[in-house]
N, C-alpha and C positions, 0 to 999 in steps of 0.2 A: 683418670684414677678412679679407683672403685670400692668401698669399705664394707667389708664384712665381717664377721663376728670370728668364723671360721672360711681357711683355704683349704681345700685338700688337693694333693698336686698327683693326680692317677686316678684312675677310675677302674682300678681292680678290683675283686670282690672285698679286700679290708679294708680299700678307701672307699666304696660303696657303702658298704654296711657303718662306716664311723660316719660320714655325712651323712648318710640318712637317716642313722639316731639323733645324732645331734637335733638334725631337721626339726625331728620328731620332738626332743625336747624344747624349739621355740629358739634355736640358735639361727642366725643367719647364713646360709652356708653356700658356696660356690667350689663346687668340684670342676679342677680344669683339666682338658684330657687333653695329649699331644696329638692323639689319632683321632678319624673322622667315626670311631664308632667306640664305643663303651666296653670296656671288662677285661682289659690287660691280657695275663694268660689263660684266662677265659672265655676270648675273645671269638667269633665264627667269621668265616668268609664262604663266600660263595663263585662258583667259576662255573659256567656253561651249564645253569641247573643245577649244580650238587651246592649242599648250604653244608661248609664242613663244621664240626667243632678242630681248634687249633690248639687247643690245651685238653683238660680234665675232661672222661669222658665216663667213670664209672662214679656213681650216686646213690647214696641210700639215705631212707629218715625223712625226704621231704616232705611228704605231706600225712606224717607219723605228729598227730601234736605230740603224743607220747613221751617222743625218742629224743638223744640225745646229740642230736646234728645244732651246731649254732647257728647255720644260715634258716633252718624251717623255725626255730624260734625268735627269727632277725622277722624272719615274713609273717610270722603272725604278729607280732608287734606292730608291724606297718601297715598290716589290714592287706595283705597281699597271700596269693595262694596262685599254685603250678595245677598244671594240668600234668600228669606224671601213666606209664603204662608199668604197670609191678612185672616182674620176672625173676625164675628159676629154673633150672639155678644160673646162679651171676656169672657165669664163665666156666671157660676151660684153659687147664696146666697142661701143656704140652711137653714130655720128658722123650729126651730119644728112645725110655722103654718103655712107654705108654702115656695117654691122656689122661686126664684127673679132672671130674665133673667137679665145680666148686658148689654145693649147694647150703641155700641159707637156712634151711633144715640140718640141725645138730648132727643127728642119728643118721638122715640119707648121708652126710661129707663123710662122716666115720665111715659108714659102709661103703663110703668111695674111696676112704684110704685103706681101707682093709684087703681089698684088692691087689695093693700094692705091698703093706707092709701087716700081714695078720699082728705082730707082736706091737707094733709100733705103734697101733690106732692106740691101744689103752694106755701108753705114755701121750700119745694128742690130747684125749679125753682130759689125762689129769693135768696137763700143758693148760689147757682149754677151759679147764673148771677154777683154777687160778686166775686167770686173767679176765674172767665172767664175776669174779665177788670183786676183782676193782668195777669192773664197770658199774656193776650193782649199786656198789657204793657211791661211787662219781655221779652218777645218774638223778639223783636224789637232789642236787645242788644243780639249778637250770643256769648254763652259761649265760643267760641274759641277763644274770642279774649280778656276774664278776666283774672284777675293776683288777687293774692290777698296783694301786698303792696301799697303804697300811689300812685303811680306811674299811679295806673288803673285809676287815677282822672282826669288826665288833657289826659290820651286818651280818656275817655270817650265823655270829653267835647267837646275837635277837634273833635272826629267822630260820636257822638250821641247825640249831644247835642238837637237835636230839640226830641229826646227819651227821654230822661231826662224828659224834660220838662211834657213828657205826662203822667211821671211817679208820680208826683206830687199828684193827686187826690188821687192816691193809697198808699201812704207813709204807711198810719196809718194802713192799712191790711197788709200791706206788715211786717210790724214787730209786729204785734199781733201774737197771738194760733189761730187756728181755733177754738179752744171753743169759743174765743170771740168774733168770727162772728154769730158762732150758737146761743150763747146768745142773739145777735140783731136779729137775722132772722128765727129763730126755736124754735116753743114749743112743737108742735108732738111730742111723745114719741118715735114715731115708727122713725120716719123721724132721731131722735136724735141717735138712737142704729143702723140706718145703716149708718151714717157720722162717727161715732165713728170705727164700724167695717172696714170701706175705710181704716178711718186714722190706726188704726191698722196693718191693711196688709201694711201700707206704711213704716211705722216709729218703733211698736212694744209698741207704744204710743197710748192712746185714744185721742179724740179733743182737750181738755183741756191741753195736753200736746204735739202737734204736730206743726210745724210751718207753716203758711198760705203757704209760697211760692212752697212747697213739695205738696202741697195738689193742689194749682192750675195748679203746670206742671199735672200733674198725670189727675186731670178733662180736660184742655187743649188739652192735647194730645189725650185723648180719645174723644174727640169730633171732633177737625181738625186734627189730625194726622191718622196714619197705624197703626192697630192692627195688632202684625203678630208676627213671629217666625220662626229664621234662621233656614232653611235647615241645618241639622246638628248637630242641637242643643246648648248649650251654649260656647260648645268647635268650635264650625265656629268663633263665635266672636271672643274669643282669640288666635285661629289660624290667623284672619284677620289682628289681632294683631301683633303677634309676625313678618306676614309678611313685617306690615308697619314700624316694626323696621329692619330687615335685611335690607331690600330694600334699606335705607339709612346708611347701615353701620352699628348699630349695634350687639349688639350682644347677645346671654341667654345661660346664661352655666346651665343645668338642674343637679339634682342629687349632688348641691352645696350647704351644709349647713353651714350659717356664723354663728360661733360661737360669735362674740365680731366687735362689732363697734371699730375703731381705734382713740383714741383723745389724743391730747399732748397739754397742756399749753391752754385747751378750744377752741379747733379748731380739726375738722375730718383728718384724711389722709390718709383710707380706714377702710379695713376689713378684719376680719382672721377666717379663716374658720375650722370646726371640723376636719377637715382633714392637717393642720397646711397650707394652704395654705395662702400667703396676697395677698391681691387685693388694689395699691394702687390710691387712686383717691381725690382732694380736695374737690369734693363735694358726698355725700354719702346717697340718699331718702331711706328711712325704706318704708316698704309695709305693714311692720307688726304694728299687733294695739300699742297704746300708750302703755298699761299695760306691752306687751313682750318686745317691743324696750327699756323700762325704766328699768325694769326689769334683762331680759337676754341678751341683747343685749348691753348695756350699763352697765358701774360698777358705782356703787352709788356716788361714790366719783365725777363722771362726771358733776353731774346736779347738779344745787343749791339747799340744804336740800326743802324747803319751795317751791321750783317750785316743784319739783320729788313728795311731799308726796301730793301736790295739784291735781297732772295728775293721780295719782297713785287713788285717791278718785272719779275720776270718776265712776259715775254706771255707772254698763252694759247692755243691754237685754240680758235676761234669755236665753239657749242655745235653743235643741231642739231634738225632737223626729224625725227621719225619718223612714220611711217604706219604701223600697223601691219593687216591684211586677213585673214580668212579670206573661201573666195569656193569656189564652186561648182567642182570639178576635171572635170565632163565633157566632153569633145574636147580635152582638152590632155594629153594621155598625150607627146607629143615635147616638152617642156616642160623648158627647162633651169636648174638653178638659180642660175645666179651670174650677173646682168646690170649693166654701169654706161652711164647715159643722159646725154651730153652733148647736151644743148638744141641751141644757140649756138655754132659754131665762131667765131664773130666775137668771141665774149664770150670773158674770161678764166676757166679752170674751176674757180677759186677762188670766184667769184661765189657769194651764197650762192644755190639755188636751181640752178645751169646744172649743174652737176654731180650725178648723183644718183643713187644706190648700192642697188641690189634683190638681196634675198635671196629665195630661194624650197627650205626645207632640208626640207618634207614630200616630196618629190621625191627625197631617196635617203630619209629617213624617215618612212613614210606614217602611223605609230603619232602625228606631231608634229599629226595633224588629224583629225577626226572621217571617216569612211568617205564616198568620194565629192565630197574637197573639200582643199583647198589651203591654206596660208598665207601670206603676204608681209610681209615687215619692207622697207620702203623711208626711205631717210634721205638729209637731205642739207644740206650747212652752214646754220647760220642763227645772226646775232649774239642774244647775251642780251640785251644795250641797248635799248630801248624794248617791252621784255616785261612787258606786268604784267596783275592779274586785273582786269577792270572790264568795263564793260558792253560791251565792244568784243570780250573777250577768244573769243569765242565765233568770231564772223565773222574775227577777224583767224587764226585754227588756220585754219580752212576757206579762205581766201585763200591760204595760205603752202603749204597741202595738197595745191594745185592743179599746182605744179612735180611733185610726187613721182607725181601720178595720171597728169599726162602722161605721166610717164616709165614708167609699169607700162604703160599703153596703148600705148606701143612694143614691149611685147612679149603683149599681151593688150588687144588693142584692146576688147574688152567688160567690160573689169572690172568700170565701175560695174554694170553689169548683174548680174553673177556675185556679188558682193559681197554677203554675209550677217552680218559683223559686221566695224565700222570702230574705231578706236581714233588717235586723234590728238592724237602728245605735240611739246610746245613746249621751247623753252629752261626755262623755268620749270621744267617737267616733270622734265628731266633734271637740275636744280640741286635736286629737292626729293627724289627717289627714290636719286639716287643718292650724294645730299650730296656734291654738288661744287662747287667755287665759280664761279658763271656757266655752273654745266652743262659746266663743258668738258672737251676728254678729255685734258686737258695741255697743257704747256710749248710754246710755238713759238720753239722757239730753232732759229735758223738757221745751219747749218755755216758754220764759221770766224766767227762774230761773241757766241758763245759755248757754253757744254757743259753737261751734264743736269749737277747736282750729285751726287754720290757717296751713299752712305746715312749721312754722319755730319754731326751737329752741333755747334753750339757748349756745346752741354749733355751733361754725363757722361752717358755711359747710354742717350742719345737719340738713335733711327737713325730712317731712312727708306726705304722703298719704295713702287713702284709707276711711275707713267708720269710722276712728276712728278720722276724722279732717273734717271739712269745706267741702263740706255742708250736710256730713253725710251717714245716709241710702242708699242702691239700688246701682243698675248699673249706674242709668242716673247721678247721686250723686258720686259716687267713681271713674267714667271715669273724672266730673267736679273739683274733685280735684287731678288728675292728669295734666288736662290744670293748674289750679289756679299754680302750682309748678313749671312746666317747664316753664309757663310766667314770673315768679319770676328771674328765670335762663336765 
C-alpha cells in the first residue's frame, strides 16, 4: 500500500497537465498509466523505423508565449519548452471542384477563398472579423490562472477586471453555436460547407452544433499565433510533460492498470489495481472518459441512480478509421503535410467515410521515417456498431480502408505503389489501445442543448479530466481542463 496526496488514473494530456501542476504546487502525486508508454490519445508508436503519431497531429501556439493555447502556457509554467518547425500554410481542403490552400495569413486564405466563391469571401471576412473580437477578448484572461468553481470570480475581478469589462460586447457570441453567427453573417453556400468542415475537424460537430469560443481560439491562433509541429512528434509534448512532473516530485508508474476507484461512506481513498495493488490518496482525478470511469471504474452503487444514468446518456463522437503508411519519399520533396479530402460534395461530411483527414509530419521531421521515405496517418469517422473480430473482420478493415486510400491518392496518386509498410486500425482498435469506450474521442454535446461537465463529482475527492469534461474537444481543450482541476485543488 502506497499514500499519496493525489492519484491520477491516465496519463493523457489533462491527466498530465493536473499532475504536474499539482506537482508543481508541492502535492504529492502518482500518475498510473495502464500502458507501457505515456499520453493516451496522444500517444506514438513506432514499427520498422517509422515513429507514427496515433492521435492529434495539427498544432499551433506552442512556443507563442503570447498566444492563447493552454498546454504552451502548462510548459512554461513547468520550465519546459518544444523544439517546434513553423509552417504555411497549415494544409489543404480537398473539394471534388478544387483544392483550398488553408493559410494562416488572413488576406492570403481570402484570396484563397476568392477563387472559389468571389461574393462569399467578404461574408468569411465579416464571419471572420466576429469571431476575432471573442478571441480578442478571451485572450486577455491566460487559462493558467482558471479554476472551474465559484472561487475563479472574485480572482478574476481583483486581477482582470478591466478584461471583464471588454468582454462585455461579446457576451451574446460567446455563448451562442457558431451556426448562429453564420445565420447573421453567411448565405454563401460555399462559404457555409467550408465553416462547417472547420467546425467539423474541431469539435466532430457541424456549426450549428459547435460552440463559438472553440471556433474562435482555433481562427485566433491561426492568424496571430505559430503554426508549427514538435520535433518529435506528439510524444515530445508528453514527454515535456511527464518531465514537468518529475522535476517537481512527482511521479508515473507505467504498465499500471487500476481496476476500481476506492470509496467508503461517498468519499475517495484511492485505488486498486488488476494486479491487487492499492494506492492510497484522498483525492483521486480519472483521465478516463465519463462512460469507463462510471462504468468500470466505479461500482454503480457509488453514484446517485439519476446522476450515473444521466452521465452515462451522454453521446459520443463516432470512433474511427486509421490508416496508417510508411511509403517510398522519392519525387515528392514539394509535398505538404496537412491535407483534408472531401469525397462527395453532395454527401453530408459527417458521413463516416466522406470526410477524411491526412497527416504527413516526416515532412517538417524527417528523423519521424527511415532515410528516403515518408509516413502518413490518414483517419476518418467510422461507428463502433457492428465492429467485431470474426472471420469477416479482416476484409471488412480493407473495405472501410479504401475511403482513406482514396483520399491519400488525392494527393499521391501512387501510393499503393510507394507503400512499404501498411497498418489498419478499426473502431475496435481504438477502443482496445486506448481504452476508450466505443473508441471515441468524447462527448457530442451540441451548443446550447447541453455543456461538458466541470471536473467534479458526486463523490468526495473525485475529479475529472480530459475531453470528456469542460471544455471538451483537442489538445488546447484537454491540457485546459487539466489547469481547470488542479486550480480547483
Amino acid at each position: 500500500m502506497q499514500n499519496f496526496d493525489v492519484i491520477v488514473i491516465g496519463s493523457g494530456i489533462g491527466g498530465l497537465v493536473a499532475g504536474a501542476l499539482l506537482a508543481h504546487s508541492g502535492k504529492q502525486v502518482m500518475i498510473l498509466e495502464s500502458h507501457t508508454l505515456p499520453g493516451g490519445a496522444a500517444q506514438g508508436f513506432s514499427r520498422q523505423g517509422f515513429h507514427f503519431d496515433s492521435g492529434p497531429s495539427f498544432y499551433c501556439g506552442l512556443s507563442n508565449s503570447q498566444g492563447l493555447n493552454p498546454l504552451q502556457q502548462v510548459l512554461t509554467r513547468l520550465g519546459e519548452s518544444l523544439t517546434t518547425v513553423v509552417y504555411d500554410p497549415l494544409g489543404h481542403y480537398h473539394f471534388p471542384e478544387g483544392s483550398l490552400a488553408v493559410y494562416g495569413n488572413r488576406e492570403r486564405y481570402r484570396k484563397a477563398i476568392a477563387q472559389f466563391t468571389p461574393e462569399g469571401v467578404l461574408e468569411f471576412a465579416q464571419f471572420e472579423h466576429r469571431l476575432l473580437k471573442v478571441y480578442q477578448g478571451l485572450k486577455e484572461i491566460p487559462a493558467i490562472e482558471l479554476r472551474a468553481d465559484w472561487k475563479v470570480i472574485p480572482k478574476l475581478i481583483t486581477n482582470y477586471g478591466f478584461s471583464l469589462l471588454k468582454l462585455l460586447p461579446v457576451l451574446g457570441d460567446i455563448s451562442s453555436s457558431v451556426g448562429e453567427i453564420v445565420e447573421q453573417t453567411v448565405h454563401d453556400p460555399w462559404v457555409r460547407r467550408l465553416i462547417d468542415l472547420e467546425c467539423f475537424l474541431l469539435s466532430g460537430l457541424k456549426a450549428e452544433g459547435t460552440m463559438t469560443p472553440e471556433v474562435a481560439f482555433m481562427i485566433g491562433e491561426r492568424n496571430y499565433s505559430t503554426i508549427e509541429y514538435p520535433i518529435g512528434g506528439s510524444q515530445a509534448i508528453v514527454q515535456a510533460l511527464v518531465r514537468g512532473l518529475t522535476r517537481f516530485g512527482g511521479k508515473i508508474q507505467l504498465g499500471t492498470h487500476v481496476e476500481k476507484i476506492l470509496v467508503n461512506g461517498g468519499k475517495v481513498y484511492g485505488v486498486k489495481t488488476r494486479k491487487g495493488e492499492e494506492f492510497q490518496a484522498p483525492t483521486v482525478i480519472s483521465n478516463a472518459t465519463i462512460w469507463d470511469t462510471y462504468t468500470h471504474l466505479l461500482n454503480s452503487s457509488d453514484l446517485p441512480p439519476d446522476y450515473r444514468k444521466t452521465a452515462l446518456n451522454t453521446p459520443a463522437v463516432d470512433s474511427f478509421m486509421h490508416l496508417h503508411l510508411g511509403l517510398k519519399s522519392e519525387g515528392l520533396e514539394e509535398l505538404t503535410g496537412h491535407h483534408v479530402v472531401v469525397h462527395n460534395s453532395n454527401l453530408d461530411i459527417t458521413v463516416p467515410g466522406n470526410t477524411c483527414m491526412i497527416s504527413i509530419p516526416s515532412v517538417w521531421d524527417k528523423n519521424l521515417a527511415p532515410p528516403g521515405h515518408h509516413l502518413i496517418h490518414a483517419y476518418t469517422l467510422e461507428p463502433f456498431f457492428g465492429w467485431k473480430k470474426d472471420g469477416f473482420y479482416a476484409q471488412n478493415k480493407q473495405e472501410k480502408a479504401e475511403h482513406l486510400y482514396r483520399a491519400v491518392e488525392k494527393i499521391i496518386p501512387d501510393v499503393r505503389q510507394r507503400t512499404t509498410l501498411e497498418l489498419i486500425g478499426t473502431p475496435l482498435t481504438h477502443a482496445r489501445y486506448l481504452r476508450r469506450y466505443q473508441g471515441t474521442y468524447g462527448p457530442a454535446i451540441v451548443a446550447g442543448q447541453g455543456k461538458f461537465p466541470g471536473p467534479f463529482t458526486p463523490i468526495q475527492g473525485l475529479y475529472l479530466v480530459g475531453d470528456s469534461t469542460q471544455p471538451g474537444i483537442g489538445v488546447p481543450a484537454v491540457a485546459a481542463s487539466g489547469i481547470l482541476c488542479a486550480n480547483c485543488l
